[in-house]
TILUMMI-202080 format. One record per residue: residue in one letter; z, y negated, x of N, C-alpha, C in turn. Coordinates in pm, whole numbers, plus 50000, padded with zeros to 5 digits. Atoms other than C-alpha are relative to their C-alpha. Layout:
BEGIN
AZYXZYXZYX...
This chain:
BEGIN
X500615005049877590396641151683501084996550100X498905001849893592296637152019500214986550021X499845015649968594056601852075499614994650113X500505005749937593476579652323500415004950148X498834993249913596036597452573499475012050036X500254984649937594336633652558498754995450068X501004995649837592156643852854498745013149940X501374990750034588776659552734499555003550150X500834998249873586286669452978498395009849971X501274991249997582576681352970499835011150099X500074988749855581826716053187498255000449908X501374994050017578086719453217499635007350115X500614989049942576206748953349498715000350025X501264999649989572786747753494499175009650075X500284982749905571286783053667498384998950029X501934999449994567436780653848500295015150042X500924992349881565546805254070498994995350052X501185002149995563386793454290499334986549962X500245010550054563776760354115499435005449871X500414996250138562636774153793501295008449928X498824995850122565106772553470500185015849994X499714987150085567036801753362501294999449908X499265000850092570296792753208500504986649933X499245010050010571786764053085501154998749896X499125004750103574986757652844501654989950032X499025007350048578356735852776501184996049881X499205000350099581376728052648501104989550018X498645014650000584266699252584501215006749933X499114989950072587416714752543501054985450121X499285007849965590706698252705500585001350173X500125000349903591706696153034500965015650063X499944989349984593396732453061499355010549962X501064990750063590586751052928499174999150123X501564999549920588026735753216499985011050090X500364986549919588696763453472499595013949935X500864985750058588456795253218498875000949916X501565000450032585516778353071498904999150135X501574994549928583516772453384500025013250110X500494986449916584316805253532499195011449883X500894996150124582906816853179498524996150005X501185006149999579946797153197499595008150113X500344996349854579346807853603499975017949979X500314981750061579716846353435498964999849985X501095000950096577466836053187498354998450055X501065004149899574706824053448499415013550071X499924991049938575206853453658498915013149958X500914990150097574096881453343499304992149945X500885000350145571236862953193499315008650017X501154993150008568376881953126498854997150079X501025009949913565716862453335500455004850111X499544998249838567516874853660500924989950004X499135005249904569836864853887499654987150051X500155008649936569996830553991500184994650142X499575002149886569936816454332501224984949987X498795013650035571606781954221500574998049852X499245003550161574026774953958501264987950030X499135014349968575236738153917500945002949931X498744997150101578816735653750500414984550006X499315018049947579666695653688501015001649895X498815003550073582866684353519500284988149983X499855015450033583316651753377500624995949888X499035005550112585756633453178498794994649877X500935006550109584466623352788501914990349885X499185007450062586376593852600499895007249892X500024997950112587956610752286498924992049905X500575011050090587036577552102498155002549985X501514998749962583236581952229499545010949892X500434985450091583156615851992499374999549877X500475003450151580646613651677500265017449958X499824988550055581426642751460498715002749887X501074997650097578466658051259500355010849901X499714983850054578716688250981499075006050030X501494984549957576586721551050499385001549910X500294996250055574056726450880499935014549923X499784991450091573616751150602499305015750091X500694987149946572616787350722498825008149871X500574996150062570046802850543498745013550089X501024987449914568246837950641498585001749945X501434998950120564316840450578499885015650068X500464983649970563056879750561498934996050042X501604994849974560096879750754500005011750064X500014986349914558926907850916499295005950061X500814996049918556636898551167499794985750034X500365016349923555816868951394498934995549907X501015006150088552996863451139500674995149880X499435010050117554946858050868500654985550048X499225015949953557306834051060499204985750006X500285006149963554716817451150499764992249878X500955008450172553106810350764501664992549953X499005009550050557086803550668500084979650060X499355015949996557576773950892498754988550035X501025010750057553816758450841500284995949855X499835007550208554296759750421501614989250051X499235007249980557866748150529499714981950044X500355013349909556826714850763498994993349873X500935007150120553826706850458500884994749866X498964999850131556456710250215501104982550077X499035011349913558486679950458499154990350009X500685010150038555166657850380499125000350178X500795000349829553896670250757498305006449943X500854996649988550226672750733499395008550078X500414984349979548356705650793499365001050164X500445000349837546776695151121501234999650065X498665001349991549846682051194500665017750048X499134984550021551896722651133499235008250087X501224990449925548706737451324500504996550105X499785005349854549476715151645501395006449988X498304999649994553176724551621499865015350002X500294985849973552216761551614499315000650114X500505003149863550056757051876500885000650120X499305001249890552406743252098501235003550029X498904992750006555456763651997499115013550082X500034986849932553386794452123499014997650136X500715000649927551406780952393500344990150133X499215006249927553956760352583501505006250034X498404992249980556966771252803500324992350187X499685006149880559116764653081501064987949976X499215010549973560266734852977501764997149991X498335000549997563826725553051500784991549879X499985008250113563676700652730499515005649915X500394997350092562536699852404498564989150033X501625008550014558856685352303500394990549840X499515008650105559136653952034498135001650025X501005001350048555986657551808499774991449914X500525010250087554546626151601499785006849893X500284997150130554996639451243498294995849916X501005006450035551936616651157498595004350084X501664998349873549236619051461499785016450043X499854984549939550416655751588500055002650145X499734997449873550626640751962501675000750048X498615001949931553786644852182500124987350065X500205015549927555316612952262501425002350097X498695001949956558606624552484498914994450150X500785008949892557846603052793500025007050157X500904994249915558106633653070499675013249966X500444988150051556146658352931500475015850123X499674988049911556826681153239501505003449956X498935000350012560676678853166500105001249868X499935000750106560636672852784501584992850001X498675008050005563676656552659500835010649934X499094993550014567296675152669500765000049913X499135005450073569566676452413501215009450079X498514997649912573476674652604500664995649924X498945008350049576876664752504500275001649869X499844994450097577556686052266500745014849952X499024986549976580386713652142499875003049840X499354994650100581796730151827501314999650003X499054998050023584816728051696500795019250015X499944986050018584616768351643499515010950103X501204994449854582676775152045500845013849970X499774982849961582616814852063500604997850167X500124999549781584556814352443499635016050018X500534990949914583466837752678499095002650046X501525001449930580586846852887499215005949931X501024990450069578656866752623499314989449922X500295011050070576326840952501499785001649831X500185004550130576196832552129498534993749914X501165010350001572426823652050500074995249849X500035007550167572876818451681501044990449999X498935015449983576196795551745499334990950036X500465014549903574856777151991498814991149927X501355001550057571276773651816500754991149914X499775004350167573156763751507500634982950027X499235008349966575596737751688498804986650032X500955009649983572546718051870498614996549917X501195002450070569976721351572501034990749932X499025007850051573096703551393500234985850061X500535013149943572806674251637499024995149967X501445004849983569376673451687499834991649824X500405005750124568696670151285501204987349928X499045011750060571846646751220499514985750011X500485016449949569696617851338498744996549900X500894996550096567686606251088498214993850027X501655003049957563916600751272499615017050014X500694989250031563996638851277500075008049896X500144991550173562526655751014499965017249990X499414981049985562616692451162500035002050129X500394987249915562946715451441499445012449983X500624992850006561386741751543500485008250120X499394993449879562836767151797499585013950060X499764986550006561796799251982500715003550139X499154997549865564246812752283498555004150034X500634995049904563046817352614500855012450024X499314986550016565346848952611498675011349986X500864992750076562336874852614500715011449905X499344990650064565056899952441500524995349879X499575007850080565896875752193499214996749870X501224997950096563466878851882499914991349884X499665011150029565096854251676499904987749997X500155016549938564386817651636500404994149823X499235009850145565076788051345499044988350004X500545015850054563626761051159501234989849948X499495010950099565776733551074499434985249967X500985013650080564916707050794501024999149930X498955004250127567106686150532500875007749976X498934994150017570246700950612500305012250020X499924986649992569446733150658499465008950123X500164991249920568886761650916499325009949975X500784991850068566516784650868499585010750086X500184992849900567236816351074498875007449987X500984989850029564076836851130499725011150083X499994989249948564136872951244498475000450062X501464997849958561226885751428499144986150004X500665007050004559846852251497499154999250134X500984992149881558326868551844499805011450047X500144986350000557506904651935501104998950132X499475003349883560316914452200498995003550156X500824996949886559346910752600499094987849974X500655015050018557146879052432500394990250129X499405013049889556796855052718499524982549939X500145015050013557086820952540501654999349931X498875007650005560206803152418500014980450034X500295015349965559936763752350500774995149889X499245006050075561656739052134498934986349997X500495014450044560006708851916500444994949890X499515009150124561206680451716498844993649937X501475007250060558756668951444500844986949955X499325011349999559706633451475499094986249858X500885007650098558876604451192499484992050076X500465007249891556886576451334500894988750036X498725006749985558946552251537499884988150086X501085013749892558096517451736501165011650166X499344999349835559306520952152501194999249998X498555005950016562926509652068500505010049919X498974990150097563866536351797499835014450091X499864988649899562236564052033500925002450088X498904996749892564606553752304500985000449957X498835000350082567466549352092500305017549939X500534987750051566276587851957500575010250127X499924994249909566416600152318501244996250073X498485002250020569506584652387501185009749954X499074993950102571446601352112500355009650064X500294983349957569696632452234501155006350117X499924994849834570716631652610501624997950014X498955003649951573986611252614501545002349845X498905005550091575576606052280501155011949970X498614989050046578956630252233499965007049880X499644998550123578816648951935500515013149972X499644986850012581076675951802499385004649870X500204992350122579976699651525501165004649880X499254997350055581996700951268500175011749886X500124988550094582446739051145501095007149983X498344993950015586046746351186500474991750121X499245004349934588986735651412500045005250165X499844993149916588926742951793501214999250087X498484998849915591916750452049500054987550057X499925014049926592896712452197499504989449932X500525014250068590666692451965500355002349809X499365002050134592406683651662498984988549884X501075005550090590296669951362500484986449976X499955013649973589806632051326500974997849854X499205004950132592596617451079498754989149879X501085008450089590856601750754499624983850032X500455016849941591236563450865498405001350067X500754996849887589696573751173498705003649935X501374992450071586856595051040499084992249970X500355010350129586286565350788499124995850084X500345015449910586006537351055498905005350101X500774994449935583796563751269498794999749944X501255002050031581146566751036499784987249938X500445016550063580966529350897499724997150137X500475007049783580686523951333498405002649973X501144994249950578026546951317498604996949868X500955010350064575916534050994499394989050067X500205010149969576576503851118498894996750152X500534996749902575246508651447498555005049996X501454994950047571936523451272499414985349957X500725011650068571226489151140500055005649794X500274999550127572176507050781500914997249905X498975007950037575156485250672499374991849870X500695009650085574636471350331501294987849982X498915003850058576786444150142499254996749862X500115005750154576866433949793499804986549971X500045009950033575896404649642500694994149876X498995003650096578246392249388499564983949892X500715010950114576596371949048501354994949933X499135004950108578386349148896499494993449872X500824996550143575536348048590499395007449987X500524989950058573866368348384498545001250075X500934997849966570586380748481498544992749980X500925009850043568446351048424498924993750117X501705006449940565036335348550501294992750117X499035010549900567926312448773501365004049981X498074992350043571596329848832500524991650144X498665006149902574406319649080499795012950059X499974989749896573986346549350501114993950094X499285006049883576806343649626500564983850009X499715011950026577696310149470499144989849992X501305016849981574376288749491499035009349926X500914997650108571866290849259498665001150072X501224998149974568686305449324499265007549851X501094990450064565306320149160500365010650048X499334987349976566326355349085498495011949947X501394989650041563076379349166500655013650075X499634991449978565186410049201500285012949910X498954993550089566786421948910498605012649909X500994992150099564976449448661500364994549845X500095004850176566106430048301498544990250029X501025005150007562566431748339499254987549906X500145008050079562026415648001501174983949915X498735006450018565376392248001500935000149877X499064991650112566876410347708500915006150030X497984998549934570436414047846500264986549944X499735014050064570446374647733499444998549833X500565003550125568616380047419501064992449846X499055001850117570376365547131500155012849892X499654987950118569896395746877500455010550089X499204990649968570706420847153501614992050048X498365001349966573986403347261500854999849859X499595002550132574946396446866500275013949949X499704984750035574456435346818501575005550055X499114996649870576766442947134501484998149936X498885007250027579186420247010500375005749860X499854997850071579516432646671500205012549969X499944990049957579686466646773501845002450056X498735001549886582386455647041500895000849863X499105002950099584466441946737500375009849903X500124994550102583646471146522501365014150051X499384982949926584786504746785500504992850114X499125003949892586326482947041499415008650134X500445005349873585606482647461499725021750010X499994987449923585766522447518499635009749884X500214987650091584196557047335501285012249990X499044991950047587376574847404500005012250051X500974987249990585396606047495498695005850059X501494996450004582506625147562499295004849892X501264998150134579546632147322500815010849894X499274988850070581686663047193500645000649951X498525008950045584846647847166500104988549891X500015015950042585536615947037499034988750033X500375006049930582866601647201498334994249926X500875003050078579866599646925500684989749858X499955009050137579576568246702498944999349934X501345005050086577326558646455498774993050074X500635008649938575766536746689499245009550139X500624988549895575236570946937498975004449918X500874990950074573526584846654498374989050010X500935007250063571386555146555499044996650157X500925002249878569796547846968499415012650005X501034985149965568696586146977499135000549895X500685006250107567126580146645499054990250052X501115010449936565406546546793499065005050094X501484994649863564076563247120499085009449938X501094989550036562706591946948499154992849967X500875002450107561156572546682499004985650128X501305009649854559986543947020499385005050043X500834990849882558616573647243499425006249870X500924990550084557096594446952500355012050024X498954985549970559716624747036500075004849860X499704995950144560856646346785501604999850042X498225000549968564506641046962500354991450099X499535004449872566056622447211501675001450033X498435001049986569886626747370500024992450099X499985012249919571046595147525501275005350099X498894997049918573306599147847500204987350049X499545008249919575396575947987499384991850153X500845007849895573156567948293498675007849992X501464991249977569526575748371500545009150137X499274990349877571186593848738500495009249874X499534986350047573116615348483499635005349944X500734996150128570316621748236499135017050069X501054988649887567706637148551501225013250040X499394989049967570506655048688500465011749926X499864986350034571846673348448498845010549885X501044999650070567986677348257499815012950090X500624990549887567056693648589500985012149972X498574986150079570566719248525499245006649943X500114993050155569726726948217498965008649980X501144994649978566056734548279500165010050094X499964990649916566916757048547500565013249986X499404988250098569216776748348499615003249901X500884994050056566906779948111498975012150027X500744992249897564226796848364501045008350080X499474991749925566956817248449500825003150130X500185002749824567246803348799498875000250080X501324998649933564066809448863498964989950001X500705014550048562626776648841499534997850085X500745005649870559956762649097499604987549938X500475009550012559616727449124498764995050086X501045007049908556786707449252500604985849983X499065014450030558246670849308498354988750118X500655009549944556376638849411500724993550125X499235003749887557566625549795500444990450008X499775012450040558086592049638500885003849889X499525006350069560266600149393501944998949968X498485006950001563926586549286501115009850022X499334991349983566556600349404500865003649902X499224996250110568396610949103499005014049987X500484985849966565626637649110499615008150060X499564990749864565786649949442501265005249965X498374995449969569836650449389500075012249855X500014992050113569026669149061499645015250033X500194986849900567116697749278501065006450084X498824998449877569836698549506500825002949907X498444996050010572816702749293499655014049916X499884988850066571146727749076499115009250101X499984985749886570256751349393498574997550020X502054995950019566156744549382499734994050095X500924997749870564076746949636498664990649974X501295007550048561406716249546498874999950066X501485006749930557696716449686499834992349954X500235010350015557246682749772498634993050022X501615001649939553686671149739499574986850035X500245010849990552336641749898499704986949900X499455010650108552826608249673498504996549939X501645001350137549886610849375498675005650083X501214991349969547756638049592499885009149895X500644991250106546216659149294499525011550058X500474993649922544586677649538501405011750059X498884990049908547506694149727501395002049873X498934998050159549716692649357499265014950012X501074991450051546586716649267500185012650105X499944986549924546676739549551501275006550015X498304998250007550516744049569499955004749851X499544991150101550256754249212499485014849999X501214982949952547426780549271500475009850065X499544988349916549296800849524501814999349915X498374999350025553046796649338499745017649902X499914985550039553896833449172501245000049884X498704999350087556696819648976499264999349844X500074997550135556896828548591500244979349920X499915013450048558176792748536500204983650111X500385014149861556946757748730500574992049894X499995015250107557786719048662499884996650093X500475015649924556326690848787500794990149979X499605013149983558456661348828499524985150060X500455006449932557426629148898500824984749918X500005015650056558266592048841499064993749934X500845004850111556406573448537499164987550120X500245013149911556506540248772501345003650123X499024995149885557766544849138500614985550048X499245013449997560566524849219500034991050104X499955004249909560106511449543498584992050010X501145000449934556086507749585499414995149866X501155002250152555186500249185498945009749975X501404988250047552276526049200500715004749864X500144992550110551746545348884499685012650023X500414985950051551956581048776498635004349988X500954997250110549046594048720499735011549927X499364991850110549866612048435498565004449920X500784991350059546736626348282499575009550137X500214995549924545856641148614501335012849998X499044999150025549506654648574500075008049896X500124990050160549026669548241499205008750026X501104987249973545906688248339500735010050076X499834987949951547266707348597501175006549977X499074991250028550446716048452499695007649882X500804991850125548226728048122499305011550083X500944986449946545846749248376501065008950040X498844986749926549096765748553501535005949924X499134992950109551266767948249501444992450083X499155005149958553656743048385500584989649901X499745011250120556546718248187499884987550160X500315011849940555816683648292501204988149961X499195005249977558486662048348500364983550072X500125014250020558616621248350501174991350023X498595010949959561166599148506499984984249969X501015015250011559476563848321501294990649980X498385007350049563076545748360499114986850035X500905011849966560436512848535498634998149929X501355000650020557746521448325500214998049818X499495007650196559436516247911500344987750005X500005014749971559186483047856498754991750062X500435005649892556726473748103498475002349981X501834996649991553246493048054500125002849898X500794997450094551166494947791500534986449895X500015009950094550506468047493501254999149947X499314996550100553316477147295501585003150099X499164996849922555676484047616500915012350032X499344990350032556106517547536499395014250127X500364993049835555106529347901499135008450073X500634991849975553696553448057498905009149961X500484991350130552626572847756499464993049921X500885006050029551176543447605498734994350089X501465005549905549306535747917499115007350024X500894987249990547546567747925499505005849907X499864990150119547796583547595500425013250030X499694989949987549186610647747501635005549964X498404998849982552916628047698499925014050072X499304985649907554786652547935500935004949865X499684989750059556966674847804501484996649980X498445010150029560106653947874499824992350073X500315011749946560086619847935501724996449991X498535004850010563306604548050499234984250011X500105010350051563426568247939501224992350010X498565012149961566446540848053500104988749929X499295012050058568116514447867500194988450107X499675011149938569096499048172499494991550082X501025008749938565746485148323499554989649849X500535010250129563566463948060500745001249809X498925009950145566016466247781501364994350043X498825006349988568696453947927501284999349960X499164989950052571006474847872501015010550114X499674987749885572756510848052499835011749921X499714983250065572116548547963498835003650034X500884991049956569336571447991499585011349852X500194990950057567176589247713499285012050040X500794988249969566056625147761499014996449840X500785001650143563286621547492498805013449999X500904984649996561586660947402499865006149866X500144993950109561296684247157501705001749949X498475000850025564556690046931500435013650020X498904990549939565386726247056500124996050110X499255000949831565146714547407501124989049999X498845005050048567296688247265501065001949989X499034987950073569626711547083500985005250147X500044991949838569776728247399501434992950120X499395012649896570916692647632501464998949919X498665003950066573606684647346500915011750079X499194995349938575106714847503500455009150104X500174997549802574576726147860499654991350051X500125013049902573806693547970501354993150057X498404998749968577036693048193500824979750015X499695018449983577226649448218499824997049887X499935001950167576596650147833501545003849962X498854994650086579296675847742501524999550031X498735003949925582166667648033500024986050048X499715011749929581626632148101500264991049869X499205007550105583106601147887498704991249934X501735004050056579846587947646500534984450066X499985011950016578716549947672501054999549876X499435010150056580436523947495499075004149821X500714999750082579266519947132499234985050006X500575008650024578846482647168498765000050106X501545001049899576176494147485498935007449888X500984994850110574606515947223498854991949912X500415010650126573946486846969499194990550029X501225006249902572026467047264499135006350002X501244992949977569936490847329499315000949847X500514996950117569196497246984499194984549921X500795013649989568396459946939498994996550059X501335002849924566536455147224498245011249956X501414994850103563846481847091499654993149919X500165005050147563896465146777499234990250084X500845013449900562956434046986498555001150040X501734993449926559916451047151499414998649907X500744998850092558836459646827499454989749955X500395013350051558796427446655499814991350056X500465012649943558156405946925499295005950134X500644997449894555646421547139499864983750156X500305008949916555156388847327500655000550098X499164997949897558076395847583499425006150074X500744989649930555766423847675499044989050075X501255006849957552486398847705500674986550108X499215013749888554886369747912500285009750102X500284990049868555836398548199498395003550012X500844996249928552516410748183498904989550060X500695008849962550836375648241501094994050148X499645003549860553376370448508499805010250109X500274991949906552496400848687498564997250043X501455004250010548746389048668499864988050094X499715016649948549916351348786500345005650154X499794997849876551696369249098498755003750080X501124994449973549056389849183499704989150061X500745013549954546736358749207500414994550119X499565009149921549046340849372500085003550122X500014993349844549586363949656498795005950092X501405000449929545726366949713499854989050049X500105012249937545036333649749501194997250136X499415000849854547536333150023499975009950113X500404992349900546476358350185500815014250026X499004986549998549076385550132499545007149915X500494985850034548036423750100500155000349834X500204996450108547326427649739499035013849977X501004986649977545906464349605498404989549898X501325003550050542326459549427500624998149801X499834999150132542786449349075501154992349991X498515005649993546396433349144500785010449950X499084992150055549186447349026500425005749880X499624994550111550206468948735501194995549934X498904999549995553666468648730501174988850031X499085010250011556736443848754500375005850134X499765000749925557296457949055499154999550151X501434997149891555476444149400500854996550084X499725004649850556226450749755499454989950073X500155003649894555986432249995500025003150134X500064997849895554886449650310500614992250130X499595003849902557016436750613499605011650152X499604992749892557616463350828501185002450116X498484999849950560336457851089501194995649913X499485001450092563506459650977500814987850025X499045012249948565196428851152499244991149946X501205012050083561896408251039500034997449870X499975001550141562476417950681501334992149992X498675001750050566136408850691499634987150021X500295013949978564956373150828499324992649903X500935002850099562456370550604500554993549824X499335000450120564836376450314500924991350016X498885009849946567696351750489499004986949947X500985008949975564566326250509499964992349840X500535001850127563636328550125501944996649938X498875002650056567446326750052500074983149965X500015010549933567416294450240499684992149872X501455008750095564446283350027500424999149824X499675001450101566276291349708500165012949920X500964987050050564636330249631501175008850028X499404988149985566646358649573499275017350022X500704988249945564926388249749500215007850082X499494991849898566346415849905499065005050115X500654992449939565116432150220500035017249931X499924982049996564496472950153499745006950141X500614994149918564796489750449500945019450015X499844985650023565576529150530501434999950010X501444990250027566596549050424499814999149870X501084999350108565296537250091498675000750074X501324993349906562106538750318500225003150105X500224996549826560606550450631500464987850060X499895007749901562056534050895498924993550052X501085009749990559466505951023498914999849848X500655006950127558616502350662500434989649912X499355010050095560696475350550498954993549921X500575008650097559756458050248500874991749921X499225004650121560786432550021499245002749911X500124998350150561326441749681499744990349891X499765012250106560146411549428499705008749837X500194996750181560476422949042500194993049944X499555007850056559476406248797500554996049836X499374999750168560696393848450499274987549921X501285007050043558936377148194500614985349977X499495012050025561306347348167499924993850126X500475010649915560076333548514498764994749959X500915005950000558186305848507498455000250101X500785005349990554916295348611499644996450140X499625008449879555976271048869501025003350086X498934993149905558856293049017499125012850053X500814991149856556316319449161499124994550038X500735008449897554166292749260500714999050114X499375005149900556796278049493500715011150069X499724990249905558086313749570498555004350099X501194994049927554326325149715500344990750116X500195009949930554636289749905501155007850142X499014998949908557816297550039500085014450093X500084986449942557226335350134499094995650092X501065000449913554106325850321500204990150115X498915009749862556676302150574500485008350026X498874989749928559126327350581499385010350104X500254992049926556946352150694499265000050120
């Protein structure tokens, strides 16, 4: 990036007839470039296609290095269609697949082919399907914006350019796609971009076509994030980062660093840590002062148990602090053997392989499964669920249809039209943010009617549901096909069981790439976990004390008047609907105050204007400590 000393400069190009658009483009280059760029540009104006212009503005204006946000380009990706009809079906399934409802993808077709002219783009309400940019005649511009890699010369570039400002546009995170077709009638070409990606599409208008429009399908957003949105759009600097260009030298790492912690920060998405100085108990030392701790997941407070810490410890003493290894290596003890043994024989598996985290279990499950199917694997994924199995899609190349969060209905039709030899459904047992439940016989059916494996993420839901605490699968009677299962929620513990059949087992021991190249747990974490089961077993009551405090909350938060679903709550985990995200953070400051340890959640673990606090609970709170928390929430808020 250029220091404080070099001399940038914006050259923008604006070409009517008649007062009606015909060209527009720009570029930031250094202050001996601006003349053979805007006699480039003033070329460029000259030959468009649209005719000859009568006016063509040329402004030049200094830009503070410092001012420069740097974005990366999104991914390129070519779709074959091979006819404005197809394009059109790609980037409706596309937008449904992004959780945009079907009316919704209709309006956005609509007004991609039935709107033009405008010198802006159109911002569409993901949710409602109206346009909310505030002058619809004008639409809102996106400026102030280069490449590191600008094609010079007057021959325009529509796939650069396209690529450079869909790379803005989507770097902001209230938009969830574009949608693009040139006003170029010779230009036949247009793009979808969504989650990172670009999605060039040939033939996406017959040539000589007279339309050409641009829309952002925007999430929903109060008055203050819109303008902040349109802002970005119009004013904010941003280079593309896809290679190096002549004069602008790439930002040193400090720099870079301190650029994007500005620019988090500046989002309102700055976290910090909270630093315990006790164990995970009904009452810990948070930040040095003791509060009620309704945060933590040692749902059942078995991280303190006496027989699981006595295991731990005796373990510790036995194989000492480190495995040495991975599962392959040096890295299996007796005590590896004996927890895969326990889960099976807890879940009713005929195998289980324990990984070092539940994140490394999904990810490399998802691998493994994919290279099984060849590559050819089609997921269907729930829009709620954890990111360990989104990032699991993603690293192993898959393309997930994401279906709206426990619609059966649109699961069902998305399987009906798929063509692939091999599907999986993924979903979360218990979702981590919202508490809802799976619903897992619904789940089973339709991956039995479409010949699909079914796939179970119950890391919030062992321990927690069903009599016996054995989750998901006891709360239903149902089992998927692989259930992943965590140590490090309600047993109080760390690791992650894949729990399946023992060739798909067989299988994980060795293509499961975080099994076979990463360094195993501990043995003395092993020997906890293996305790804490034991625990469940013989002392169901840990189970029946969480589930009478989830019953007690409930209550408690009716009688005061806060949103409860029908029935109360299932689960150890209950939001708390806030909504703004400055209100939640107060909210949660408030309850600090008061004694309560309760984080705000705001995006992007959720939608933006969805803040919530997170309260989870554990069965070693009392009675009289979520009495006086309801009290105190219902001041704070």
């Amino acid at each position: 990036m250029p220091n404080a000393t070099t001399s940038l400069y914006s050259v923008k190009m604006r070409a009517s007839r008649g007062g009606e658009h015909i060209s527009g483009a720009e570029r930031i280059c250094t202050s001996e470039h601006v003349g053979p760029i805007a006699a480039s540009l003033n070329e460029r104006a000259l030959g468009h296609p649209k005719g000859t212009p009568d006016e063509i503005h040329l402004t030049v204006r200094g830009v503070d290095p410092v001012s420069i946000g740097y974005v990366p380009a999104l991914e390129v990706e070519e779709v074959p269609c091979q006819s404005p009809e197809q394009a059109r079906d790609f980037i409706s399934t596309r937008l449904k697949e992004l959780g945009v409802a079907a009316p919704v993808a209709r309006r956005v077709d609509e007004l991609m082919h039935t709107v033009s002219g405008l010198r802006g783009a159109m911002l569409v309400d993901a949710r409602t399907g109206e346009r909310i940019e505030p002058d619809r005649e004008r639409g809102v511009r996106v400026t102030n914006l280069d490449a590191r890699s600008q094609v010079t010369g007057p021959t325009k570039n529509h796939h650069h350019e396209a690529l450079v400002l869909a790379s803005k546009v989507c770097h902001h995170p209230k938009i969830l796609a574009e949608v693009c077709i040139s006003d170029d009638p010779d230009y036949t070409t247009g793009y979808l971009a969504a989650r990172g990606t670009y999605y060039r599409i040939p033939k996406i208008k017959r040539p000589g076509e007279d339309v050409g429009t641009r829309v952002f399908v925007c999430a929903p957003m109060t008055a203050e994030e819109k303008k902040e949105l349109i802002s970005y759009l119009e004013n904010r600097v941003i280079v593309v980062d896809d290679a190096p260009a002549p004069g602008v030298a790439a930002p040193g790492f400090d720099e870079l660093c301190a650029q994007e912690n500005r620019r988090w920060r500046e989002a309102d998405l700055e976290r910090t840590q909270r630093v315990f100085g006790t164990a995970q108990e009904a009452t810990a030392t948070v930040d040095g002062a003791e509060r009620v701790l309704l945060s933590s997941s040692n749902y059942l407070g078995l991280s303190q148990h006496p027989e699981v810490v006595a295991a731990a410890t005796g373990a510790l003493r036995q194989f000492g602090t480190g495995s040495g290894g991975s599962r392959l290596t040096t890295g299996t003890t007796t005590w590896h053997a004996r927890v895969e043994e326990a889960f099976a024989s807890f879940t009713g598996y005929e195998d289980a392989v324990f990984f070092a985290t539940g994140y490394q279990a999904n990810l490399s499950t998802i691998q493994a499964l994919n290279r099984l199917a060849g590559g050819n694997l089609e997921v269907f994924s729930d829009q709620l669920n954890h990111a360990s199995l989104i990032d699991g899609c993603r690293i192993a190349g898959l393309h997930a249809r994401v279906y709206p969060h426990r619609d059966m209905a649109v699961l069902d039709k998305l399987l009906s039209v798929s063509r692939s030899e091999h599907k999986l459904i993924i979903s979360d047992g218990v979702f981590s943010m919202d508490g809802t439940v799976a619903p897992l016989p619904s789940l089973r059916r339709l991956a039995d009617a479409y010949g699909a494996w079914l796939y179970i993420d119950d890391a919030h839901g062992v321990g927690t549901l069903g009599a016996r605490g054995r989750g998901t699968i006891e709360r239903f009677g149902v089992r998927p096909d692989i259930l992943m299962a965590t140590a490090s929620k309600a047993l109080g513990a760390e690791g992650g069981a894949v729990c399946t059949n023992a060739e798909f087992a067989h299988l994980l021991r060795n293509q499961a790439r975080s099994y076979v190249f990463s360094t195993a747990t501990s043995a003395a974490n092993c020997a906890a976990v293996c305790a804490a089961l034991g625990v469940i077993d013989r002392e169901p009551v840990v189970v029946d004390k969480l589930h009478a405090n989830i019953e007690r909350l409930s209550r408690l938060l009716q009688e005061a008047g806060i949103p409860v679903p029908d029935g109360g709550w299932e689960t150890p985990i209950v939001p708390i609907p806030i909504g703004d995200e400055a209100h939640a953070l107060r909210v949660s400051e408030r309850l600090q105050d008061a004694g309560f340890h309760v984080p705000a959640i705001r995006y992007p673990t959720v939608p933006r204007g969805k803040a919530i606090l997170r309260v989870t609970l554990m069965s070693t709170i009392t009675g009289d400590q979520l009495a006086r928390f309801v009290e105190a929430l219902a001041t704070a808020m």
